[in-house]
N, C-alpha and C positions, 0 to 999 in steps of 0.2 A: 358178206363172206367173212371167215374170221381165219386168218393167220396167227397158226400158234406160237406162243410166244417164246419159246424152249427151241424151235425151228428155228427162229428168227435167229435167236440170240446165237444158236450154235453157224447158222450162217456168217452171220460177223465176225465169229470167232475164226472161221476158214477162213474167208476173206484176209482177215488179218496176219494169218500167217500165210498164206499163200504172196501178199505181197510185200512180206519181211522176205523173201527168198532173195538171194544176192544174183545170182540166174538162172536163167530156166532151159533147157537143154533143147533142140529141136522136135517139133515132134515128129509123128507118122504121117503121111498122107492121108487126109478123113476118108478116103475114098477105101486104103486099103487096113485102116485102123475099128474102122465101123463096126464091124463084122464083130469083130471081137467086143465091142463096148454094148452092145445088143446083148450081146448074151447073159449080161449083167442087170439088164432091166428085173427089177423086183416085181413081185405078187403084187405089192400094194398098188399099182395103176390100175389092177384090172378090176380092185372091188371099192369096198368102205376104203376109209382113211380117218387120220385124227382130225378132230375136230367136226365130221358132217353129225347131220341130225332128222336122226330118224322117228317115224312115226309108227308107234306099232297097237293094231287094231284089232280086237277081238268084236267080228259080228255078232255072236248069242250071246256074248257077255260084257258089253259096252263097259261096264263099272272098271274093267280091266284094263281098258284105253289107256296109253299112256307115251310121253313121247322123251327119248332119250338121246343125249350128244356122246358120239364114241369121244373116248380119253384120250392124253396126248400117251398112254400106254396101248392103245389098240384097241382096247376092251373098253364095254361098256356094262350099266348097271342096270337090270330088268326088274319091274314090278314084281315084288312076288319070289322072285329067286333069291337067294341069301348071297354067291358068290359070279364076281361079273366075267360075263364071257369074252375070251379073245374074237374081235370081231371083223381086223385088219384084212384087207386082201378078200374077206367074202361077199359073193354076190347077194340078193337081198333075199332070194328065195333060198340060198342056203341057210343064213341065217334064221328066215323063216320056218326052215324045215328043224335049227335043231330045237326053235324055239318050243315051236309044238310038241317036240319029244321032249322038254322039260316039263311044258304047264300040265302034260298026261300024268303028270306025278300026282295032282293036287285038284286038276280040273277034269269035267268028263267031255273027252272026244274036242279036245279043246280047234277051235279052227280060224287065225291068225293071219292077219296081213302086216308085211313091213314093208314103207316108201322110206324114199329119203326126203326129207320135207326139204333142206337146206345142205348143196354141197358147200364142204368148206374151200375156201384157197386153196389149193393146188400149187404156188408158185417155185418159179427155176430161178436164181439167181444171178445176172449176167451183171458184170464189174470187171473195171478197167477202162480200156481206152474205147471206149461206147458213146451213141447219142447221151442216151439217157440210162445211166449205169442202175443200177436197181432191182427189185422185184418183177418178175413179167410173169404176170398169172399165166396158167396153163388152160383150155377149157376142153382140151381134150386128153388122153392119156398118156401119150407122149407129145413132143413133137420136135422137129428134125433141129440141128444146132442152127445152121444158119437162118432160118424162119425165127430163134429164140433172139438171136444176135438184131436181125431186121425189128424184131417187136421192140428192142432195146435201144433201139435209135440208129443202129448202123453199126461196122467199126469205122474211125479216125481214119480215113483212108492217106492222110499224110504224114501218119505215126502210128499207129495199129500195126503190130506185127499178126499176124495172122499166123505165120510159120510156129507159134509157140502157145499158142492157148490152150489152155490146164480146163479140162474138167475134172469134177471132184463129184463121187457119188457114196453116199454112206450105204452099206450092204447090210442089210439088218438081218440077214439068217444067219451072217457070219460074225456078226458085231464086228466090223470093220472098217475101213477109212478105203475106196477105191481112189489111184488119179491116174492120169494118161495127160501125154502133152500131144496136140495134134495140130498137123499142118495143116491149117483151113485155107491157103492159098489159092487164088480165084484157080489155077489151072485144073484143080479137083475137083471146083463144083459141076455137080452133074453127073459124075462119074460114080456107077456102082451104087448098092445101098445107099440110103442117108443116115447120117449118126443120130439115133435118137436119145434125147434128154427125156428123163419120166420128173416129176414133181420132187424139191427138193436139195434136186441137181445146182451144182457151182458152178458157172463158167470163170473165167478169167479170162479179159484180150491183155496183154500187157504191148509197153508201150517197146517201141525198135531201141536198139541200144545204141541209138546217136540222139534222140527224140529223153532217152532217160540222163544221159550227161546233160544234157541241157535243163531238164527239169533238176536237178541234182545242187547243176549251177545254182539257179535261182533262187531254190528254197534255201540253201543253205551258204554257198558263198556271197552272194550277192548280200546277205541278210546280215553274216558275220563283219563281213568286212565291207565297211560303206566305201568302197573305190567307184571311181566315176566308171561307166560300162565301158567306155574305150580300154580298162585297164583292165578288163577282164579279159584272157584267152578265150576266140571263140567267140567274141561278143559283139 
């Protein structure tokens, strides 16, 4: 599966300033925030995406065969046609459908198939106070935040604030930056819709703000000033 690299890097980039934030305000209850982050799910879960790779197959005219990876622009480049089509968010028979209405340009009663030979990565980004903080590939089109959190190793149930976790989703019709802070506190799970993350998606757990002075201590006081730990406040 290939993870684009332009994704990646701008995930990092989120990441990075999401936990340069000095604090992160309460959020909503997921149970009653859901509804509205749903609404925001893109086209692109339900078709192609960047990076899959497609097979596309002419039976009367085999010499035509040929097999193409969509761009990390959406579009991809077809045998024969001069300029590439946006391909993002289509299913394969629609693409099929306008491929055929191209190659009638050029070919007679032309009659085409398109598979995906290879989907790409799909992954949601779960970081912060997690088992295993990281990439958690997606294999379906969405799926629910705390299923994302569970594939991630958990939250830190002795420092995971739950009350404050940042999703971050890029809206690509609107070229925009979505985020929401939601209370994933156990008392909401179960309750109402579930919040779903589609491919791409950022979570953030950050950590409780008695768990961050103590990390704060460490990296930085403990490091400046060599005092024995008794002399540290809190320690």
């Amino acid at each position: 599966m290939v993870i684009p690299i332009r994704r990646s890097i701008y995930l990092s980039l989120l990441a990075v300033s999401i936990i340069g934030c000095a604090s992160i305000e309460q959020g909503k209850p997921i149970s009653d925030i859901a509804p509205e982050i749903n609404l925001t799910l893109g086209k692109t879960i339900d078709g192609l995406a960047e990076g899959d790779f497609l097979e596309v197959r002419f039976p009367n005219t085999p010499q035509w065969n040929h097999d193409v990876r969509v761009g990390l622009n959406g579009k991809a480049s077809f045998l024969g046609i001069p300029e590439e089509i946006p391909v993002i968010g289509m299913s394969t028979e629609l693409l099929r459908t306008q491929l055929e209405s191209k190659y009638n340009e050029f070919l007679t009663k032309p009659r085409i198939g398109v598979t995906v030979k290879e989907f790409s990565a799909r992954p949601i980004a779960v970081i912060g106070d997690v088992g295993r903080p990281g990439l958690v590939p997606v294999q379906s089109n969405t799926v629910p935040l705390l299923q994302a959190l569970a594939r991630a190793g958990g939250h830190r149930k002795d420092t995971a604030d739950l009350k404050r976790i940042i999703v971050v989703r890029w809206d690509r019709d609107n070229d925009r930056q979505l985020r929401w802070t939601v209370d994933a506190s156990l008392e909401y799970w179960g309750i109402g819709d579930p919040l779903r993350l589609q491919p791409y998606d950022l979570v953030f757990v950050p950590n409780t703000a008695i768990d961050e002075v103590d990390i704060w201590v460490t990296n930085w006081i403990k490091r400046l000033f060599p005092l024995p730990l008794n002399a540290v406040p809190g320690v």
